[in-house]
N, C-alpha and C positions, 0 to 999 in steps of 0.2 A: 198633289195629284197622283195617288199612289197607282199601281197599277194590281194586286195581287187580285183583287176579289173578278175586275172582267175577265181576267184568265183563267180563274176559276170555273164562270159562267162560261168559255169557252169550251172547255177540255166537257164538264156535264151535257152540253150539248151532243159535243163527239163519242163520250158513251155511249147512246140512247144509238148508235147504228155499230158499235162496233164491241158487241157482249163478249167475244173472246180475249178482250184486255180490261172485261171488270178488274179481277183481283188486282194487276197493278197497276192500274188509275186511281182503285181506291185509295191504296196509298200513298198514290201523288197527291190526289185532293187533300188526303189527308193534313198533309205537311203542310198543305196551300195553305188550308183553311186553319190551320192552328198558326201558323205565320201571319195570316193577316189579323186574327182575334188578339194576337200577342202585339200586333201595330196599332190595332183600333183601343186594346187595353193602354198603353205605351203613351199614346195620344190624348188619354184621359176622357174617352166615352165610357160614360157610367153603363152598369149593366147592370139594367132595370131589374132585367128575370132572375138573377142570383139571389138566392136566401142562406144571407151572410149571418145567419143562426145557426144556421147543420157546421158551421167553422168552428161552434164554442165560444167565439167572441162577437157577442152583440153588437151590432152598429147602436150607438147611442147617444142623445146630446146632440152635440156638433160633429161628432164622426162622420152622420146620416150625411153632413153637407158637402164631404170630403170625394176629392174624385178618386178613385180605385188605386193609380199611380203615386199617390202622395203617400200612402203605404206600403203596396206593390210595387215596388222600383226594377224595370228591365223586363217587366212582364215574369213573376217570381213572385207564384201567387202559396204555395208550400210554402212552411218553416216560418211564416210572419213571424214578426212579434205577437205575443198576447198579454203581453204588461204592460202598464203605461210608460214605465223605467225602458222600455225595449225600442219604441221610437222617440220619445223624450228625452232624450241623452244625450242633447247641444249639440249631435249632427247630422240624424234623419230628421227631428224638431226640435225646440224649445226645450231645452232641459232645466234640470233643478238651477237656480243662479246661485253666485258666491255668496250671495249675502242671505239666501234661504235659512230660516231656522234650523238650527239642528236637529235631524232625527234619524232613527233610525226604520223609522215608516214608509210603506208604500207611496206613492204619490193620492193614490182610491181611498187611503184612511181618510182625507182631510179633504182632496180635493172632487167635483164631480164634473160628469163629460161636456152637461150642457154652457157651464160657466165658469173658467178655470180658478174666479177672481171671488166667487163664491166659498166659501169654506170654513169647515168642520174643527174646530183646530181643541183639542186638548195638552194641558200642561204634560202630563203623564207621560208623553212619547216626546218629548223635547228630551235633546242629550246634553243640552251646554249648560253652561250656569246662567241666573237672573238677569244680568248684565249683559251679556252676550246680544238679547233682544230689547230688555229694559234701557237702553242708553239715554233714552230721551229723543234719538230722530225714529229709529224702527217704530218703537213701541214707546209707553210712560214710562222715564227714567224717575231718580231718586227724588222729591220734589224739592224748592229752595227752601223750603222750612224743615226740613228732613234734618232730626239728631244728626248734628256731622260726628260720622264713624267711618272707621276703616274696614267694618265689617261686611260680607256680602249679604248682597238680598235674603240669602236663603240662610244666611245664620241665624238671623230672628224670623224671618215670614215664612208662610207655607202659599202653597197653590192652592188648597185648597178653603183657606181662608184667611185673606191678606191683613184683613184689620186687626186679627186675633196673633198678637206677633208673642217671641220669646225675648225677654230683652235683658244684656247684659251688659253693665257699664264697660267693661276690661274692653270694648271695640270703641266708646268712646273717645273723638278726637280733639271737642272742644269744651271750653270750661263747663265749671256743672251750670252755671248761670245762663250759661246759653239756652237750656230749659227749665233749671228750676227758677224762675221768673218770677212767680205766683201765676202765672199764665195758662202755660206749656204743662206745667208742676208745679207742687207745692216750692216757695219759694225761704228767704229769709222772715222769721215767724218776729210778730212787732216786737218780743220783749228779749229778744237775740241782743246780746253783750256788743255793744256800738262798736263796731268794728270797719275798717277797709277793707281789708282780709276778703280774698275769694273764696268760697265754699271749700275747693281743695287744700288750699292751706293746712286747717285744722281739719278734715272731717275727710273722712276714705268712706268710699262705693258699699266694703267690706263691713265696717261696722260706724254707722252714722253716730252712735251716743257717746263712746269712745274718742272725746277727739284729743288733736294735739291744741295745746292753747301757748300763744306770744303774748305776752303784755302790750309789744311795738307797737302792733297795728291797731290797740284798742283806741277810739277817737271818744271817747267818753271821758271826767272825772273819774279818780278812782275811786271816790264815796259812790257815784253812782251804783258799785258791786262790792264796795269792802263798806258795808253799812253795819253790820252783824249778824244780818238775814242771808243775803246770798254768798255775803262771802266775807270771811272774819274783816272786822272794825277794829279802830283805837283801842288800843288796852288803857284799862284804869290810874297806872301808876306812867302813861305818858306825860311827859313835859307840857304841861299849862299854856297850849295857843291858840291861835285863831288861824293860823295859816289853816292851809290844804293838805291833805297826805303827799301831792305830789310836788310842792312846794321845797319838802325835804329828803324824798324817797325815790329813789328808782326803783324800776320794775325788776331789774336783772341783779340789782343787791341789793336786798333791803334795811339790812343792816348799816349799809355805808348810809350817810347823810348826807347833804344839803343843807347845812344848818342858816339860817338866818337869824340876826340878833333884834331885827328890829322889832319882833312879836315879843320880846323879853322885856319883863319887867327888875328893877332892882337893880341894884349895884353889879358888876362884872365878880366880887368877891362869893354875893351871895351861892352863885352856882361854882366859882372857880375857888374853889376853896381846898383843893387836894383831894376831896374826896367823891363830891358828885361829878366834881370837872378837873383840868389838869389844873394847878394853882400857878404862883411865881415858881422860877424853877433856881434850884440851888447857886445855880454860876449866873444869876441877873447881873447886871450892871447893878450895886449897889444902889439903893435911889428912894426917898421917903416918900413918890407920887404917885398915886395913885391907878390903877391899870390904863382906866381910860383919860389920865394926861397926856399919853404917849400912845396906846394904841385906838385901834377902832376895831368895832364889831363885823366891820364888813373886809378888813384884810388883817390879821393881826400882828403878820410879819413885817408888812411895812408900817411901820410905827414914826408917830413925828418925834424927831429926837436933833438936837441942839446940840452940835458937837462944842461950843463955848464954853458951857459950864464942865465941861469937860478936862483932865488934868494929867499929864503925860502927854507920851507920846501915842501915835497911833497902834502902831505895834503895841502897846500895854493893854490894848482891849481888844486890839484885831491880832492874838496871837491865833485862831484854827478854833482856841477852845472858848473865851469868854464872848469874844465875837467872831465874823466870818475876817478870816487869816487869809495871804498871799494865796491864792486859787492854784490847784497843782499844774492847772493850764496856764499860767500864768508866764508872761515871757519871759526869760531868764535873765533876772538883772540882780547887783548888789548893790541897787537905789535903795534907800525908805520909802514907804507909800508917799510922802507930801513932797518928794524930789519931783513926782511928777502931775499926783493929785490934790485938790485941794477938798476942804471939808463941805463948801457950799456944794458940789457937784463933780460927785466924785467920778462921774460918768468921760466929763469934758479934760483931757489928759494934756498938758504937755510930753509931745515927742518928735520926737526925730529920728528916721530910719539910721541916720549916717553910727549910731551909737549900737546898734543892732548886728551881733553875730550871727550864724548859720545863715540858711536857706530859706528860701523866703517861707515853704510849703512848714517851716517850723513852727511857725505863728498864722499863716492863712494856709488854714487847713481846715474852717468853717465854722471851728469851736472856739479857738483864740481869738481867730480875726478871721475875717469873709473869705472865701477860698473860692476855687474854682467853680464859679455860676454851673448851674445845670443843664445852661443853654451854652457852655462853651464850646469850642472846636473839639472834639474828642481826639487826646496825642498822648504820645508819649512822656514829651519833654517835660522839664520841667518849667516854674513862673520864670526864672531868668534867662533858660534861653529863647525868649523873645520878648520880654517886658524888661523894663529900667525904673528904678523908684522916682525918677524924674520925671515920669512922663509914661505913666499905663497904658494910655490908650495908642499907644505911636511903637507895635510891635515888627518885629524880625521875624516875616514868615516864610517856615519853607515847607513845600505840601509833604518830602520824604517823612515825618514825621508824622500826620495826619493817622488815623487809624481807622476814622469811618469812613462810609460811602461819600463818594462826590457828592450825592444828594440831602444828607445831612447838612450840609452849609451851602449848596448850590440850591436855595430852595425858591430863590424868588425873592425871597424876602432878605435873608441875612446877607447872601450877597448873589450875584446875578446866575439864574437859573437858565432852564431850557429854554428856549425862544420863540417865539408864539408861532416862526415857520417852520419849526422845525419839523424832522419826520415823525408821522406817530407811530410808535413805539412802546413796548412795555420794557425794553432794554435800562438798564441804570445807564450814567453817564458811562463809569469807568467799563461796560461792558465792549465801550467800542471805541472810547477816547483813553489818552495817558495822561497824566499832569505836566509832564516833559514836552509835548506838543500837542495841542488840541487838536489842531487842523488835519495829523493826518490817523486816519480813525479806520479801528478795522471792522468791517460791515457784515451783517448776519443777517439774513432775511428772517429767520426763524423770533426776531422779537419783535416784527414790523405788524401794527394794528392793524391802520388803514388799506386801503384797496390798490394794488397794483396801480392805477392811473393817477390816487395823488401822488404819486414821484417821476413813474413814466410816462409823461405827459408831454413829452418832447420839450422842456425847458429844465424841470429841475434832474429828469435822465431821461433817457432814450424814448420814444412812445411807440405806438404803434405804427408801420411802415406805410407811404400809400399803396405799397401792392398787398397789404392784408387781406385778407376774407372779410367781406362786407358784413360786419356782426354788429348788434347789439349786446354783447356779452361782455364781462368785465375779462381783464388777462389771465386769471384768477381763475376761472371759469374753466380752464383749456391747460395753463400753463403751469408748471409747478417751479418752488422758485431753487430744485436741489437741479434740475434739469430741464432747461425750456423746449426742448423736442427731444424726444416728439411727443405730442399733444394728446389731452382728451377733447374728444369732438363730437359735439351736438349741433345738429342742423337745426335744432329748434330755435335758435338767436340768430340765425342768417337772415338778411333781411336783402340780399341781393337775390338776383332769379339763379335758377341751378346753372345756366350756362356761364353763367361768372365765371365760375371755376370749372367747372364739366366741360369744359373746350378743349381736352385735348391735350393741355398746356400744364395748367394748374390743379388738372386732374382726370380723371376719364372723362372722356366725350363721346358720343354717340359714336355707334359701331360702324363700319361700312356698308355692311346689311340692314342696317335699320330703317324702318317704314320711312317715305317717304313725306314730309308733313314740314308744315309750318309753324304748327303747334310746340310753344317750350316743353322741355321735361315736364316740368311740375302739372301740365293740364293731363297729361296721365298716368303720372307716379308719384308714389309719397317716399317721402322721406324715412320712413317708419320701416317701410315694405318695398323694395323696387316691385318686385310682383306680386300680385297677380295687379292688372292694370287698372285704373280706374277710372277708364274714359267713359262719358255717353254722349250721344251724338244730340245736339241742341237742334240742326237744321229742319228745316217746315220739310224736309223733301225726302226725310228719313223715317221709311214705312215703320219703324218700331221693332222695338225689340224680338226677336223671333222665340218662339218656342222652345222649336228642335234645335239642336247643334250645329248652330252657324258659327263658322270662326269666320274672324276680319278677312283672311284673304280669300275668302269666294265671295266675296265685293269687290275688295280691293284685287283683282289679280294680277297688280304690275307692283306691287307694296308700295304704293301711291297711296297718296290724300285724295287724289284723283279720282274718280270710278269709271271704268268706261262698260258705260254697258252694255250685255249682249242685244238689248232690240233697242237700241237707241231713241226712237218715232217713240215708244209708247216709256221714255222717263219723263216724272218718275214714278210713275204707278207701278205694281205689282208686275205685271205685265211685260215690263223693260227687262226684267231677271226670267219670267215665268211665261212668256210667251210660247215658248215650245214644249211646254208643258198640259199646255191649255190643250181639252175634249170640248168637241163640240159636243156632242150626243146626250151627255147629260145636263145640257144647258141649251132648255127646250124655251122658246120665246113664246110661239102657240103654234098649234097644227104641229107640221112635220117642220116648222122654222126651227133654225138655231142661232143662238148669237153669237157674232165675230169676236174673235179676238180686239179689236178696236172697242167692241162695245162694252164688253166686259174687262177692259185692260187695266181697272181697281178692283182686283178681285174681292175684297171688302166690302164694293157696293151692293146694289140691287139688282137681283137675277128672277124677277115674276114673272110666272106664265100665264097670259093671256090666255082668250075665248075664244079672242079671232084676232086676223089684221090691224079692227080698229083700233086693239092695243087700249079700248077702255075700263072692260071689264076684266080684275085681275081674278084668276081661279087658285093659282097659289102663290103667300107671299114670302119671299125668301130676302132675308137681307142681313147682311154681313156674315153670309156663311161661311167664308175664307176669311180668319184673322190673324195675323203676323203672331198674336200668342198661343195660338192654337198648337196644339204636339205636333200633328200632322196636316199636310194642305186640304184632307177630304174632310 
């Protein structure tokens, strides 16, 4: 219920008899009248008469729907903006978002007044790369059948025609087969050399005719390609068989063989004759029998031979040269061969350690005799300081000796490992234990897996206190393990109210000065933000939000929850705060009537003026002229 414009129509009045104070009246009116136009702008009455074309910037679109003030802020109608960027800049409106595409364009290139959601959009004034909008949620990213490369969009595509790409393998990420399929691309052609072999193997991006070729991976016969057409065949003066080339041949020597006797026809003389093949050799065991009395085709070192007809002693043939002699690995004795071996099997030995000098590693050392397994303890020692010839398995151990990790024999299996409660850890044994005493172990948080609570769990160490902060949060979250306070602290895992701790006690609590209320912290503060607040009033009896600049304490003016209001009789309508604000004169019922403050005491309702008394016939209808969102109460 402002007052400027009746004083205005006052003082005009007083004019009209007192012409010796024109000139300064006029510019008292003056000021009146530009004060209340600046309240009626302020307030947000549009001003039909103004032709917002002579400004240079068109009302247009949705501007036309705009009230004066949502531009004009403070009645400051000079120096507008005239760019869209000039009130769209996130904090007179709506500005560009973070996630906008990048450009370096106007808002006008692309977008227009009437529909912001409408728009123009060209590649050409985008500033980022492909991907930037191409992800897949913005816009269409890469599709799943998309060549996987590590290339970007725009190495092979253009904007201005996507299907027409440049394409170069060197950004290629997965094999060639992943397109050349016969599919996608030309793929393996049907008379391709039978191969496993992945395309890259033999064959580069660089030059496809050119490859590299393995014999390994070919899965064919080798007549399939050494026939004499694709690729040389049997020469004419080969050995007479029926085997297969691969029968006797590898791929990586061709020269060495594979010989098999059994595709042989004839006597062993006919080809071993000295000259096609190696024959009898100079230093034979003298013997009038035939090759194959005594050997075979399929090993011909191991020969059946009859040490009976045999004459001497062993040494006369097993001197190194006629036959195989005492081995230089051999254990060091001045036995003859038959003190310990016999001719049927010469393998099965009489012996006995007690007859044996040195150390045991002289003879098991892996070549003479079986030596240290490759799954043994890794030490230093030697076999005798902890083994006995009486009895191997029944050893003297001492860990000072040991040279690997605990874990190498502590494994579970060889002998007892960590233990299924134990802490989880990426630590070795020895990083916290000693051999000398297990039990007491020096502790490091820094190799501990799992989460603070499987150990502080109040049973296997300390847990959390009952006077902690009510959290869902792990310790872990807050705590560090080089220094437990003071803490990182997020309110986002609290799951108690703020005055848990906000009492005062266990941390700040409400101020002496503060509003009067029943209501906890948290119904009008965040966690995020203490200010600005973010109460709003849910009650049936709370006229709405105001317009103008109402702060809480001209409601509240005792900083109560309380309200006490100035006309009490007429809460809670309009009326209870606004009663002594209320004109009659301009709230004409009909005739010279006016209506009471009681009748009109919801300023929001209906205010029509009757014909007459009978109050049937309305002549104007007025309703909700006064609304709580309104700029101003007129």
């Amino acid at each position: 219920m402002g007052t400027a414009l009746p004083i205005a129509k006052r003082l005009q009045e007083w004019v009209r008899g007192s012409a010796r104070l024109v000139p300064v009246l006029l510019l008292v009116l003056t000021a009146l009248a530009f004060a209340d136009v600046s309240a009626a702008q302020t307030r947000g009455r549009p001003q039909a008469s103004f032709d917002h074309d002579r400004t240079g910037f068109s009302l247009t679109g949705a501007h036309r729907r705009l009230n004066c003030t949502e531009c004009h802020a403070n009645g400051v109608f000079t120096d507008a903006p005239n760019t869209c960027a000039g009130c769209h800049n996130g904090s007179r409106a709506m500005g560009r978002s973070a996630t906008h595409v990048p450009t370096t364009q106007q808002c006008g290139a692309c977008h227009g007044t009437e529909n912001y959601r409408l728009i123009r959009f060209e590649h050409s004034e985008a500033i980022g790369t492909c991907v930037s909008c191409h992800d897949g949620r913005r816009a269409g990213g890469k599709p799943a059948n998309h060549p996987q490369t590590s290339n970007d969009c725009e190495s092979c595509h253009t904007t201005g025609i996507w299907t027409s790409a440049r394409f170069d393998h060197s950004g290629v990420t997965a094999a060639c087969a992943s397109c050349h399929n016969g599919r996608d691309a030309s793929g393996k052609p049907a008379n391709h050399v039978p191969s496993s072999n992945t395309c890259e193997d033999c064959h580069t991006t660089a030059t496809w005719a050119n490859a590299r070729f393995d014999h390994a991976s070919a899965t064919g016969t080798c007549v399939s390609c050494h026939n004499g057409t694709s690729a040389t065949g049997r020469s004419p003066s080969h050995l007479s068989t029926t085997t297969s080339c691969e029968s006797c041949h590898v791929t990586t020597n061709w020269t060495t063989v594979h010989f098999d006797h059994t595709a042989a026809t004839g006597t062993c003389a006919s080809c071993h004759n000295g000259t096609r093949a190696p024959g009898k050799p100079a230093n034979h065991i003298p013997s009038s029998t035939t090759c194959d009395d005594c050997h075979t085709t399929t090993t011909w070192a191991n020969a059946r031979f009859d040490h009976a007809s045999a004459t001497g002693t062993c040494a006369s043939c097993h001197n190194g040269t006629t036959a195989t002699g005492k081995p230089a690995t051999h254990l060091p004795t001045t036995n003859a061969c038959d003190d310990c071996h016999v001719t049927t099997n010469w393998t099965t030995v009489r012996f006995d350690h007690a007859g044996v000098t040195g150390t045991c590693v002289s003879c098991h050392n892996g070549t003479t005799a079986a030596g240290r397994s490759a799954n043994h303890l890794p030490t230093t020692t030697t076999c005798d300081d902890c083994h006995v010839t009486t009895n191997w398995t029944t050893v003297h151990f001492d860990h000072a000796s040991a040279v690997g990790t605990c874990f190498s024999c502590h494994d579970g299996t060889r002998v007892a490992g960590k233990p299924a409660n134990h802490m989880a850890t990426s630590n070795t044994c020895d990083d916290c234990h000693v051999t000398t005493s297990w039990t007491n172990v020096r502790f490091d948080h820094n190799g501990v897996t799992g989460s603070c609570a499987s150990c502080h769990n109040g049973t296997t160490a300390t847990g959390k206190t009952p006077t902690h902060i009510q959290t869902s949060a792990d310790c872990g979250d807050c705590h560090s393990t080089l220094a437990w306070t003071p803490a990182r602290f997020d309110h986002a895992s609290i799951t108690g109210s703020c005055a848990t701790c906000h009492n005062g006690s266990s941390a700040t609590g409400r101020p002496t000065n503060h509003f009067t209320t029943s209501l906890g912290c948290e119904d009008c503060h965040l966690t995020t933000a203490w200010t600005p607040i973010v109460f709003r009033h849910t009650s049936p009896d709370y006229p709405g939000d105001h317009r103008s600049s109402v702060t809480c304490v001209m409601c509240h003016r005792s900083n109560a929850q309380t309200i006490a209001w100035p006309n009490a009789a007429y809460a809670p309508d309009c009326a209870a705060c606004h009663a002594n604000n209320y004109r009659s004169d301009p709230h004409t019922k009909y005739g010279n009537v006016r209506y009471t403050v009681s009748e009109l005491r919801d300023c929001a309702g209906a205010c029509h003026i009757y014909s007459d008394s009978s109050m049937t016939t309305i002549l104007t209808r007025r309703n909700s002229h006064h609304r709580a969102s309104d700029g101003g109460f007129d």
